[in-house]
VOGU-3710 file (C-alpha; in Angstrom, 3 decimals, decimal comma):
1> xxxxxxxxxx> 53,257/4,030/-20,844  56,796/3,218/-19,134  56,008/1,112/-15,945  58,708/1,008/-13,486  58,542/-3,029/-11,220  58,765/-2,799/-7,832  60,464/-5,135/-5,160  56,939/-5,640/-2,817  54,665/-6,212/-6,084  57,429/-8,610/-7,530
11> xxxxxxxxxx> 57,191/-10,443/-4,287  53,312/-10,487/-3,407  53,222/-12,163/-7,409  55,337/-15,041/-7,055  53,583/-15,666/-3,352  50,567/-16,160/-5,195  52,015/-18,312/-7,516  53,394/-19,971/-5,355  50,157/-20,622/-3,432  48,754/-21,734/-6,957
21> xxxxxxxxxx> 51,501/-24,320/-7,951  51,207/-25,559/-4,304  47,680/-26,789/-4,688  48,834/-27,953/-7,891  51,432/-30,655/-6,384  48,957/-31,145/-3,096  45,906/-32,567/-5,295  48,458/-33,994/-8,104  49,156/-36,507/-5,913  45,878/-37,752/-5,069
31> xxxxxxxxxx> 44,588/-37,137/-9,097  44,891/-41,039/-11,057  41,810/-41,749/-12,492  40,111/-40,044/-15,908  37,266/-38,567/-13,919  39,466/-37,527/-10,973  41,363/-35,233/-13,885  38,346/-34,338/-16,089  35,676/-33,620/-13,581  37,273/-33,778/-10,221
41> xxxxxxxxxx> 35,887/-37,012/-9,205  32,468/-35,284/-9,058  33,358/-35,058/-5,178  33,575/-30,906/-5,029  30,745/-29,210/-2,432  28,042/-27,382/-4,102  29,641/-23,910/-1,993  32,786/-24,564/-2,979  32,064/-25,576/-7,337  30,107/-21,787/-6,334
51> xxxxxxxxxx> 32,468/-20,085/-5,541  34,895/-21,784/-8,112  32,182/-21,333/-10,783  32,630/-17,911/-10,558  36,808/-17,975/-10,136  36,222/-19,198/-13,698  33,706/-16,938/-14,861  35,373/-13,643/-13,824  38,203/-14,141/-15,805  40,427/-11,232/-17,154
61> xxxxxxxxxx> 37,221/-9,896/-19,343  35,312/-9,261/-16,210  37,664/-7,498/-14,069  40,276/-6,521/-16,541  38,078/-5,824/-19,784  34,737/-4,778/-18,080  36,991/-2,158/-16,034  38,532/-0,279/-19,205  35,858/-0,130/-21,008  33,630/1,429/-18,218
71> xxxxxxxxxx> 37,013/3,968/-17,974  36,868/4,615/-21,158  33,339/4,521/-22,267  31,006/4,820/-18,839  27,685/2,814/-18,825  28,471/1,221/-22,115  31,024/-0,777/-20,584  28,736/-1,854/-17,797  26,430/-3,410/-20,273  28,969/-6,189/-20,660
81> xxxxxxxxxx> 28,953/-6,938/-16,771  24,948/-7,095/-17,668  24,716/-9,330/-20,689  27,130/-11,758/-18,723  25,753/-11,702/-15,815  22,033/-12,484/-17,593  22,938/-15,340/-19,208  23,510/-17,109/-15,796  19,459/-16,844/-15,876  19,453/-19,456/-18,886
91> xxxxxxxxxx> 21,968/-21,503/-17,023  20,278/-22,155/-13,875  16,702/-22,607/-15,465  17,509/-24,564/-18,501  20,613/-25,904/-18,664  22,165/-26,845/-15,100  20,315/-29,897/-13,928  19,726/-31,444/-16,955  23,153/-31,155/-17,863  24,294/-33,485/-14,719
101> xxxxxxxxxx> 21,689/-36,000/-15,338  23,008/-36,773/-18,982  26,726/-35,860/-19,066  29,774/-37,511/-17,709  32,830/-35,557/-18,520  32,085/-32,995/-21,184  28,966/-31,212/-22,885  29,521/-33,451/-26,008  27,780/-36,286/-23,445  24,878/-34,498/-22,676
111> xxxxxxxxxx> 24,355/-33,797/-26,914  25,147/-37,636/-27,193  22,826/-39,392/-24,579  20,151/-40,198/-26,748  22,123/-41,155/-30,289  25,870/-42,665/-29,626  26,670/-40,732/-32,715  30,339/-40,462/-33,826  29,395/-37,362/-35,414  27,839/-35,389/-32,944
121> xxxxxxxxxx> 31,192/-36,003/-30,857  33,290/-35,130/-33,938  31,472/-31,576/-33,779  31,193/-30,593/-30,336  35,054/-31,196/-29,201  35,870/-29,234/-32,454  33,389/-26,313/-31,213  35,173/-26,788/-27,533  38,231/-26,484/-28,994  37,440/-23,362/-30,948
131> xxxxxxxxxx> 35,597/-21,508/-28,109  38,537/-22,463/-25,568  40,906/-21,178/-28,032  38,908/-17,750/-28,787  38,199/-17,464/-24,598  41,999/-18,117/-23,804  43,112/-15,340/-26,608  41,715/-12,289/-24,171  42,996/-14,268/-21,109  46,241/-14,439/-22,393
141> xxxxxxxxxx> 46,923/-10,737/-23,662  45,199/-9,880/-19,904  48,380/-11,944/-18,997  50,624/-10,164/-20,765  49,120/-6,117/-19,969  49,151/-7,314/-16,156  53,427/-8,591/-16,193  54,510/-5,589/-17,838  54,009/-3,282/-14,924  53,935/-5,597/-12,173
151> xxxxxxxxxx> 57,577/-7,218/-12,878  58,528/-4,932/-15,857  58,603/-7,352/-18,307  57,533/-7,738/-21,974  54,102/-8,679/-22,743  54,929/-12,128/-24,424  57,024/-12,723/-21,202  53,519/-12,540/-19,044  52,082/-13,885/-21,867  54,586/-17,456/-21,968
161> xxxxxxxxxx> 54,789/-17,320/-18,264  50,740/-18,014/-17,646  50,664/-20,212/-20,491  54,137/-22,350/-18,744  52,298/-22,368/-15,310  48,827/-23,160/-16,257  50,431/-26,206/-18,254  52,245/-27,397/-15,238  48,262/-27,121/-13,222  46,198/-28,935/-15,446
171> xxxxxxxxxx> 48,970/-31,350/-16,242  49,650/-32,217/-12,963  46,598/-32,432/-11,135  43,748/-31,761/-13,502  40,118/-30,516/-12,611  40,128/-30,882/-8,663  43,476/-28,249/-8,749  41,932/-25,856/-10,830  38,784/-25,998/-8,726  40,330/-25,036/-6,022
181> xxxxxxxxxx> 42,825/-22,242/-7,814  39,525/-21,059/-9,148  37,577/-20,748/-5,846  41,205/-19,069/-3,755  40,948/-16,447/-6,588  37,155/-15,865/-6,498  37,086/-15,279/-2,959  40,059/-13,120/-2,944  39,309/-11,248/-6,249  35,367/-10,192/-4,899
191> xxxxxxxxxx> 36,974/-9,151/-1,378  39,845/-6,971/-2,688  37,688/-5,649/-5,080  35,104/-4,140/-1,950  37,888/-2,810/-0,655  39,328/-1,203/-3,613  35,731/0,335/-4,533  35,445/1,573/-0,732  38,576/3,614/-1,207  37,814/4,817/-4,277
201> xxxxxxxxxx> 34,119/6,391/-2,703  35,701/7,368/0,347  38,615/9,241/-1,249  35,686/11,247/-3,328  36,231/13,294/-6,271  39,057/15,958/-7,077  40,006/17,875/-9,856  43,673/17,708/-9,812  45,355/15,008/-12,436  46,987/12,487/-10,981
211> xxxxxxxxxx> 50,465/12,756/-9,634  53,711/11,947/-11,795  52,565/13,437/-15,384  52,893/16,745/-16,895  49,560/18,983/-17,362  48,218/19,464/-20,819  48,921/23,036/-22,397  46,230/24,801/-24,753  46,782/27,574/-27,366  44,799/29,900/-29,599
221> xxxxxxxxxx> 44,638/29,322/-33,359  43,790/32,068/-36,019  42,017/30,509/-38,746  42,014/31,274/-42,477  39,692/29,096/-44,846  39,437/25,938/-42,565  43,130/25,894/-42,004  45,500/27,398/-38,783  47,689/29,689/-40,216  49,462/30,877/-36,975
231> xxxxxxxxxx> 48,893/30,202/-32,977  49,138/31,999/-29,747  52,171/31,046/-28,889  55,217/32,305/-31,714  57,594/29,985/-30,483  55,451/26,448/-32,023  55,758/26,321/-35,805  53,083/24,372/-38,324  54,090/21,694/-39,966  50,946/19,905/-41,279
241> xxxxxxxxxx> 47,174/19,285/-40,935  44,915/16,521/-41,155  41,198/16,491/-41,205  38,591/14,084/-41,559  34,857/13,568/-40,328  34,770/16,595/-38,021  37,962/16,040/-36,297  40,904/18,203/-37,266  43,939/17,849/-35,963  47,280/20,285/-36,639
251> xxxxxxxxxx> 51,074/19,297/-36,098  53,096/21,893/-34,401  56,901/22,052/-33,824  58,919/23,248/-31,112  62,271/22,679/-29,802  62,646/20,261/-32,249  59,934/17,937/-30,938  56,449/17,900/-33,065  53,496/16,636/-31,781  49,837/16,522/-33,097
261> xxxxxxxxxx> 47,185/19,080/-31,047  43,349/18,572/-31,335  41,406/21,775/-32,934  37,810/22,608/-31,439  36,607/24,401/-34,572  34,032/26,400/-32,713  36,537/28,528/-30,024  39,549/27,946/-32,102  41,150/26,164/-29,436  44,340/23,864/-29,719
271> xxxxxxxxxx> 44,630/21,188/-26,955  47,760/18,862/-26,954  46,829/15,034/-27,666  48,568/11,946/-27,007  50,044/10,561/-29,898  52,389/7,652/-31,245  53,513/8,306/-34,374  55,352/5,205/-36,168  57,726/6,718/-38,879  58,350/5,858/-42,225
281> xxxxxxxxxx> 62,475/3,940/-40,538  60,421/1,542/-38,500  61,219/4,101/-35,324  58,287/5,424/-32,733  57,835/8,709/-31,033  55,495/8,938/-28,026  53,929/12,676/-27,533  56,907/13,647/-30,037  59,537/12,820/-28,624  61,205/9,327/-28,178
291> xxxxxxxxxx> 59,985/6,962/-25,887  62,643/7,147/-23,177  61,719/10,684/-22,508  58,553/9,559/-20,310  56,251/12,608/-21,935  53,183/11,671/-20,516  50,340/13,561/-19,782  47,135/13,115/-17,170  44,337/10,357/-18,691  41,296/10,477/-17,423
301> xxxxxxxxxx> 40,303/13,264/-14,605  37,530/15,338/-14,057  36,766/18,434/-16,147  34,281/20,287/-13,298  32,948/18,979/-10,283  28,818/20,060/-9,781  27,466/18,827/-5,805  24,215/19,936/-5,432  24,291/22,968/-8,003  27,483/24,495/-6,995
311> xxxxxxxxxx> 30,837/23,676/-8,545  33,529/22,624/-6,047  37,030/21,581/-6,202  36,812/18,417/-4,752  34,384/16,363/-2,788  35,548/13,491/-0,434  34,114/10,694/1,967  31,462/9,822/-0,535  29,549/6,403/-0,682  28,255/4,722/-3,257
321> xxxxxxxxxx> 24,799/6,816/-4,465  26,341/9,914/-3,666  29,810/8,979/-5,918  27,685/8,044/-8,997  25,284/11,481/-8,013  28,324/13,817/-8,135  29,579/12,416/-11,245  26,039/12,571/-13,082  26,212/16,325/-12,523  29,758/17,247/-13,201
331> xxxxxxxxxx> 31,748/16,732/-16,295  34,413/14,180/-17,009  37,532/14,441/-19,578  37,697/11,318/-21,658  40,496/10,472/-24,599  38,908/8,794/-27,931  41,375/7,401/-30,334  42,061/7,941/-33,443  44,394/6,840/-36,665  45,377/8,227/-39,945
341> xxxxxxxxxx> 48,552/8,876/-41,839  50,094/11,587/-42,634  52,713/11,290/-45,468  55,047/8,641/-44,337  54,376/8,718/-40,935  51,193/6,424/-39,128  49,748/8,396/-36,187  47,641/6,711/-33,022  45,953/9,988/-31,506  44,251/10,339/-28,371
351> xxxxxxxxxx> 42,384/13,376/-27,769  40,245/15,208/-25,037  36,519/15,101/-25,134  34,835/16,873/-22,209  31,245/14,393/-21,467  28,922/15,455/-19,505  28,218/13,030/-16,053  24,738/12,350/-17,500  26,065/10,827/-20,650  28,785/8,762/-18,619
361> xxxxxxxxxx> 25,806/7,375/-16,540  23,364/6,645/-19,471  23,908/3,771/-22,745  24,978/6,012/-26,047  28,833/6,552/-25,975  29,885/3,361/-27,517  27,070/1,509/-28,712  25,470/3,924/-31,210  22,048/3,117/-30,581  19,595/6,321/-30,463
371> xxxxxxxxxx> 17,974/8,428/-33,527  20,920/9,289/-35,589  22,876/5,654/-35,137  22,748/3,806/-38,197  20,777/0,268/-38,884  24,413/-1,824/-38,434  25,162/-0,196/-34,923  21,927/-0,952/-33,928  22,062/-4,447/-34,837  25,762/-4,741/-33,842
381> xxxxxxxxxx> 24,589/-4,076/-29,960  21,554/-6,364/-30,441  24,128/-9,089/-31,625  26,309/-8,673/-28,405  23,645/-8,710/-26,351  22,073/-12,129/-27,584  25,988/-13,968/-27,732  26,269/-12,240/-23,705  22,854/-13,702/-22,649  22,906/-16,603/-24,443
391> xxxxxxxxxx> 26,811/-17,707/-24,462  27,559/-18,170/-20,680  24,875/-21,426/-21,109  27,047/-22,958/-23,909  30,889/-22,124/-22,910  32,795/-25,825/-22,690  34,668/-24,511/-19,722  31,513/-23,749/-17,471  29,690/-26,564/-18,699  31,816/-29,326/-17,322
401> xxxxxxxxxx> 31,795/-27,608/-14,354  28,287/-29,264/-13,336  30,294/-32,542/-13,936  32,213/-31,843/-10,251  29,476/-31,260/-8,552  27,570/-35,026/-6,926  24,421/-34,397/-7,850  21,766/-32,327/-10,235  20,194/-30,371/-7,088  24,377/-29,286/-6,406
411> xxxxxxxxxx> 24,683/-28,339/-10,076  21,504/-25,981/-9,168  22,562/-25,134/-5,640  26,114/-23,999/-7,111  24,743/-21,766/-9,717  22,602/-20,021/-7,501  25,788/-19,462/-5,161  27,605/-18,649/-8,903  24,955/-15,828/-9,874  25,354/-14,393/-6,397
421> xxxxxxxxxx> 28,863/-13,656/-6,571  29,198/-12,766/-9,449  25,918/-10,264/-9,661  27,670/-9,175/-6,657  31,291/-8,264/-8,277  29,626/-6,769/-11,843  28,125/-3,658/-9,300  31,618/-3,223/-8,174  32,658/-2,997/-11,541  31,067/-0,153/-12,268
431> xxxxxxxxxx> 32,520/1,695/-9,249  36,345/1,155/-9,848  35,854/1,604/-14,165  34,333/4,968/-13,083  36,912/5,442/-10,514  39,777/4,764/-13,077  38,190/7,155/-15,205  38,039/10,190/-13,507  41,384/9,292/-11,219  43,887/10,201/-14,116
441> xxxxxxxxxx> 45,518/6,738/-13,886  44,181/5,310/-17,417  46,744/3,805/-19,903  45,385/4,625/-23,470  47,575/1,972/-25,161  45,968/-0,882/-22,897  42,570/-0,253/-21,271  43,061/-3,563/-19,946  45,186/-1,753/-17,099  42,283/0,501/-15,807
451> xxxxxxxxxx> 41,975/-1,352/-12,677  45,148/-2,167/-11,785  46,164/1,838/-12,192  43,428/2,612/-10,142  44,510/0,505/-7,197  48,430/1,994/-7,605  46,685/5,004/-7,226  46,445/3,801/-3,368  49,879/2,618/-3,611  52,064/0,184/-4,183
461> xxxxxxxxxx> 50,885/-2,425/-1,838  47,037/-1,885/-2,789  49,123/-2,004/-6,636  50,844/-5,832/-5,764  47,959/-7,241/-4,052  44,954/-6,300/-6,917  47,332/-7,294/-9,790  48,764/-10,326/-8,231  44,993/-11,413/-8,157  44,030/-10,261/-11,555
471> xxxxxxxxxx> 47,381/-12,659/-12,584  45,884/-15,543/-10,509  41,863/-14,574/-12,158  43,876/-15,350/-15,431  45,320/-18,241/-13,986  42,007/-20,231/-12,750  40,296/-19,549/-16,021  42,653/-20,543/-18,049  43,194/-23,651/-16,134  39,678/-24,267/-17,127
481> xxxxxxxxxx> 39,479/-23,853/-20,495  42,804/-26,404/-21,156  40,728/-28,805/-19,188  37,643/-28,324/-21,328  40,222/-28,623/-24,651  41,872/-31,402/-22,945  38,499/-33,377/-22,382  37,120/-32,805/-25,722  40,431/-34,352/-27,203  41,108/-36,814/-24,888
491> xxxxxxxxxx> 37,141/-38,406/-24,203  35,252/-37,320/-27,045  37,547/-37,099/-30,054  40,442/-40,159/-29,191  38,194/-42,163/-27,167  34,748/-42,032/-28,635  34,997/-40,657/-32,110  37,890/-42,593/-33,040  37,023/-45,647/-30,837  40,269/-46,115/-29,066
501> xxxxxxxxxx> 38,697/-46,890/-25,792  41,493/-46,210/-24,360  42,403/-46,924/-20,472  41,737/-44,859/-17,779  45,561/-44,112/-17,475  45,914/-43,750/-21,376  42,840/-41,042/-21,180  44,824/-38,841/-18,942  47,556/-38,920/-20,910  46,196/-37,924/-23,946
511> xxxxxxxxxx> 44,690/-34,982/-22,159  47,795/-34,161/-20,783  49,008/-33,902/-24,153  46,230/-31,734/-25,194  46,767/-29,842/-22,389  50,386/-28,906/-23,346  49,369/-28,219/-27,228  46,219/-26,450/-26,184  48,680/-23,873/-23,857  51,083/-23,361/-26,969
521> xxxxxxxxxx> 48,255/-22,094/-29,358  47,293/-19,668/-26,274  50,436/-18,686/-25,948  50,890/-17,415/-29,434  47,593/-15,899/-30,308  48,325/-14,266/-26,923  51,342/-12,849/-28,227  49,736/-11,752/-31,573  46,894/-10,284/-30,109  48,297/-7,780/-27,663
531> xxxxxxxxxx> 46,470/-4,607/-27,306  43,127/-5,594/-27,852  40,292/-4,920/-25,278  39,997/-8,160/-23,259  36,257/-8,203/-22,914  35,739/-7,091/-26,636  37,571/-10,641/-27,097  35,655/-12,287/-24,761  32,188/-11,574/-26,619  33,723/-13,026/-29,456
541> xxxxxxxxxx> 33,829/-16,348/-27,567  30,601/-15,984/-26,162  29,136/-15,244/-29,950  30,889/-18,954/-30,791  29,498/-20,562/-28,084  26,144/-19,558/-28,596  26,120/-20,034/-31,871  27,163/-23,563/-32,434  26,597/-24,982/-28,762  23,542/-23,563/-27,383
551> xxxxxxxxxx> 21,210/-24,139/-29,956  21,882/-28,102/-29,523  21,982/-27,661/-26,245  18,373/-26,680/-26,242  16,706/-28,511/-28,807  18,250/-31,667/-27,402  16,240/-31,076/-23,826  13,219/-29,882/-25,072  12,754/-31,163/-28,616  11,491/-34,535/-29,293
561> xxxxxxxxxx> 12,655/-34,491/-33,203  15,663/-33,501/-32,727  18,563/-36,128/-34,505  21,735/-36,647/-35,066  22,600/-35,372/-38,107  20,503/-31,784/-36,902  22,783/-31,242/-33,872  26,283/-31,748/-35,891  24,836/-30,173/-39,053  23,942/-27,257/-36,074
571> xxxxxxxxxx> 26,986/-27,628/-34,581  28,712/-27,058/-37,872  26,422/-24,011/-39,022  27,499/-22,122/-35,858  31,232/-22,492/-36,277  31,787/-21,581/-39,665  28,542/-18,641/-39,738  30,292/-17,143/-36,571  33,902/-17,419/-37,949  33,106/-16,259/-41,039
581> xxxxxxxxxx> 31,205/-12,925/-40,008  34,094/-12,088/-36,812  36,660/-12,661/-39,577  34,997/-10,186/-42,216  34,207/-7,520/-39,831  35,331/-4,096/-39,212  37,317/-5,133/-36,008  39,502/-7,890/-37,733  40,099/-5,615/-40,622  41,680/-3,091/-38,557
591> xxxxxxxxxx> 43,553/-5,891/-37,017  44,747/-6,738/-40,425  46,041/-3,169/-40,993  43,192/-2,465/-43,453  40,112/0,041/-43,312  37,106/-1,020/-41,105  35,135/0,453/-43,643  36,236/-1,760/-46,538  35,016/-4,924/-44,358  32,431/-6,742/-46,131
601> xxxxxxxxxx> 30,715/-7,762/-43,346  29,706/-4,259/-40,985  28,871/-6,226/-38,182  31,413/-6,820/-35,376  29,530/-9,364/-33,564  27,550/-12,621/-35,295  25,131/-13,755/-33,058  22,159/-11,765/-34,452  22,712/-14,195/-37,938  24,465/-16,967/-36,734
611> xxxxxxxxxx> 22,751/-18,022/-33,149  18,976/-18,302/-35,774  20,813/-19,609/-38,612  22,033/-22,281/-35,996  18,480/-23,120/-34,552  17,286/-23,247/-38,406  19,722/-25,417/-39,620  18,839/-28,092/-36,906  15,630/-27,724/-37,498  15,312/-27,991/-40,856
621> xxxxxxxxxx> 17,738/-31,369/-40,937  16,307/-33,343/-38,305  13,258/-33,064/-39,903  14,869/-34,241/-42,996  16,371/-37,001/-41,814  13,510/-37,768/-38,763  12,465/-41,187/-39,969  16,202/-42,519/-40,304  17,843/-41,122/-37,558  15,580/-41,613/-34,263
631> xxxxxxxxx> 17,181/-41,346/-30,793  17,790/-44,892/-29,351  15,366/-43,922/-26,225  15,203/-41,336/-23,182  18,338/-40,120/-21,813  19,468/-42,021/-18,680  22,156/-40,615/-16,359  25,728/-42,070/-16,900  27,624/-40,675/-13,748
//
């Protein structure tokens, strides 16, 4: 999609970050000592570390990812928001309070109370690092979707400018900053978002597509042995075919422009899809014709609107039961993609599929999970549902966030203010990813931009304001995760693992340094990962997390047996099982430009094998090495 930057967005975007940068120098001068930059001094309010909990938790997967993939596949999507949202249960009941009593600056101190173990600290900053690293990926491409129509620049300009900006926060001021970035863009992120979902209910339901693109055409095909031999219209010529499990697709010609159209078999019906078609000179045609020539078409709009029985044209002034009842009985036009080549060309296809509301509303469109899925969907969704619930309780970044607090009933105070907010924004993702979806504002090349579309739908103010935010959501978490990577270099790799000891002042500056190197790595796997569905991303993270954190986590607190050598053995189970099964799967083979089907692995997600295999390594090696490797007593607070 060609995005055109305009003068009040360009303006409302550098106000915020300018807002951000100013909190940066306010609290950068008052930031000197290791725990003033690694866990804000442990001086925030329970409220505030709330609020600023989730700032950092709805990064750009929750209102970015969550959003497009309700647009593009309805309650599906919303299961995300769910699984995310659950594991805050684990959080507040297990982890929180315990947490503050034995920790200091990172989650490696909690895992290290009991055994002073160079080990253990080798193997949890190397699992922070990793998770940071795989959470800041989806943040950054978010970046880099969000700058291209909001200044109408390239992605890897969004991409470098985060990465430059979020340096310059943590560097300069360190944990209390990006507290208070985080809680400005909570606050403002839940209240735009209420307002964006009451226009979308109000403004009701229309079947019109959006304004500014051209309507789809259809024509007639006869049919002779499975293949079109002529259509409706004299003046399109055929020029090729390509079929493949139940889809067919036909190329036609006119006017010297040939696109691909989508065949339904049973009425002989050719609709027009969207297609990008890379040729064989390195050159890329958009709809078939180049991309300058801005042929785009409506994606995303309702097929028939059904109130009470009786189709209608449109519907308005809705609120929120009766919006999700009208779209339960209509029907709703969705776009599924679609790739194959044809001689030397490589086509990207989008084409229509009219879903009933029912289906939108119910679990089945993406996550293949009834009668006639097979055994790997089913245990792909199981897999993403046990990294959801059980990740948020292990990510580095959320962790140390109980570290700012004063005191273990604040760590539990702030999650409960946490799971309220953010419980609280999931519902109103639902609203706008439905509201993008039936709007005719989608972008199929980035569902990332579902939310942001919807809100230009309002205009270009409503446009500024909501991505503006979504930049400064990106902003906060990734502050957060460079402190996590920063910590884990700085205290428990330099200072404890290696046994520099180094100086308060020296500490700082070493996660300074980290900082900087941590924000270069995010920039490029930003860069090299653009395109890819933010929240998909994010799951990947949360799969890490609970794989080679949270089983330590747990065993440590409630386990008596548990040693040493069983939480980095654990540690080190969870890393490499998780990596190895995200890098053999489907997903990442597609990424590589290979088959999903020739992956060796067929799951997408790990946590169904790696999250037990985790638990069963630590088992089995503490009790190994039991008798040698005792904890040196109960673990005493060290705040």
């Amino acid at each position: 999609m060609i995005y055109t930057a305009s003068p009040l967005a360009v303006g409302i975007f550098f106000a915020v970050v300018a807002a951000v940068l100013g909190i940066s120098f306010y609290f950068g001068r008052k930031t000197t000592s290791a725990k003033g930059y690694f866990a804000a001094g442990g001086t925030i309010h329970w409220s505030v570390n709330g609020i600023a909990f989730a700032g950092d938790y709805l990064s750009a997967a929750s209102f970015l990812g969550i959003c497009g993939m309700i647009a593009f596949s309805g309650f599906d999507g919303f299961l995300y928001s769910i699984g995310y949202l659950a594991g805050w249960v684990v959080a507040l009941f297990v982890v929180a309070e315990p947490l503050k009593r034995m920790g200091k600056f990172t989650f490696a101190d909690a895992l290290d109370s009991k055994f002073n173990s160079r080990s253990i600290r080798l193997m949890a900053a190397i699992s922070t690092l990793i998770v940071s690293i795989f959470y800041l990926i989806p943040q950054m491409v978010g970046a880099g979707a969000l700058v291209t129509p909001l200044l109408g620049l390239p992605h890897w300009v969004g991409v470098t400018l985060v990465g430059g900006i979020v340096i310059f926060i943590v560097t300069t001021a360190g944990m209390k900053s990006t507290t208070y970035v985080q809680f400005l863009k909570g606050t403002l992120l839940i209240i735009f978002s209420v307002i964006l979902v009451f226009m979308v209910v109000d403004r009701g339901i229309k079947d019109v597509p959006y304004e500014g693109y051209h309507d789809f055409i259809t024509l007639q095909a006869e049919i002779t042995d499975g293949s079109v031999t002529s259509v409706s219209d004299p003046s399109f010529t055929i020029e090729g075919e390509y079929t493949e499990n139940g889809l067919h697709f036909v190329k036609l010609e006119k006017d010297g422009i040939r696109n691909w159209w989508n065949l339904e078999t049973e009425t002989s019906t050719l609709t027009e899809a969207l297609s990008i078609v890379t040729l064989d000179d390195g050159s890329v045609l958009f709809n078939g014709a180049p991309r300058d020539d801005q042929l785009f078409y409506p994606v995303g709009n309702m097929h028939r609107i059904v109130v009470d029985g009786d189709q209608v044209e449109e519907v308005r002034g809705l609120n929120c039961i009766s919006f999700l009842a009208v779209i339960q009985e209509s029907e709703v036009v969705r776009f599924i993609a679609d790739v194959f080549t044809s001689g030397t060309e490589r086509v990207r296809i989008w084409y229509q599929e009219v879903t009933p509301g029912n289906e939108i509303l119910s679990p089945g469109i993406k996550f293949h999970i009834d009668e006639g899925s097979s055994f790997a969907d089913k245990m792909n969704f199981i897999s993403l549902m046990l990294a959801l619930f059980f990740g948020t309780a292990a990510l580095p970044h959320v962790l140390i966030r109980y570290y700012t607090v004063p005191t273990p009933a604040a760590a539990r105070k702030s999650t409960i203010v946490a799971i309220a907010a953010i419980g609280f924004f999931y519902i109103l993702t639902l609203y706008m990813g439905l509201g993008a979806m039936i709007s005719g504002v989608l972008d199929v090349e980035s569902s990332n931009m579902s939310a942001p579309l919807l809100a230009q739908s309002f205009g270009t103010l409503m446009f500024a304001i909501v991505s503006a935010i979504a930049f400064a959501t990106v902003l906060g978490t990734v502050s957060g995760l460079i402190v996590a990577s920063s910590g884990a270099v700085a205290h428990d790799f330099i200072d404890n693992f290696l046994g520099k000891k180094l100086t308060d002042h020296k500490k700082v500056v070493a996660g300074k340094l980290a900082a900087v190197a941590t924000g270069i790595i995010a920039i490029l796997l930003g860069i090299a990962f653009k395109g890819m569905n933010v929240a998909f991303l994010v799951g990947l993270a949360f799969a890490i997390a609970a794989s080679a954190n949270l089983p330590s986590i747990m065993m440590v607190l409630f386990w008596k047996k548990t040693t040493a050598k069983g939480i980095a053995a654990s540690i080190t189970a969870g890393i490499i099982s998780a990596l190895g099964i995200i890098m053999l799967s489907p997903s990442m083979f597609t990424r590589y430009g290979l088959e999903a089907s020739a992956a060796p692995i067929p799951l997408n997600n790990p946590g169904i094998i790696s999250i037990p295999l985790s638990f069963a390594v630590l088992i089995i090696v503490s009790l190994m090495t039991g008798e040698k490797d005792q904890p040196q007593g109960a673990a005493v607070s060290i705040t």
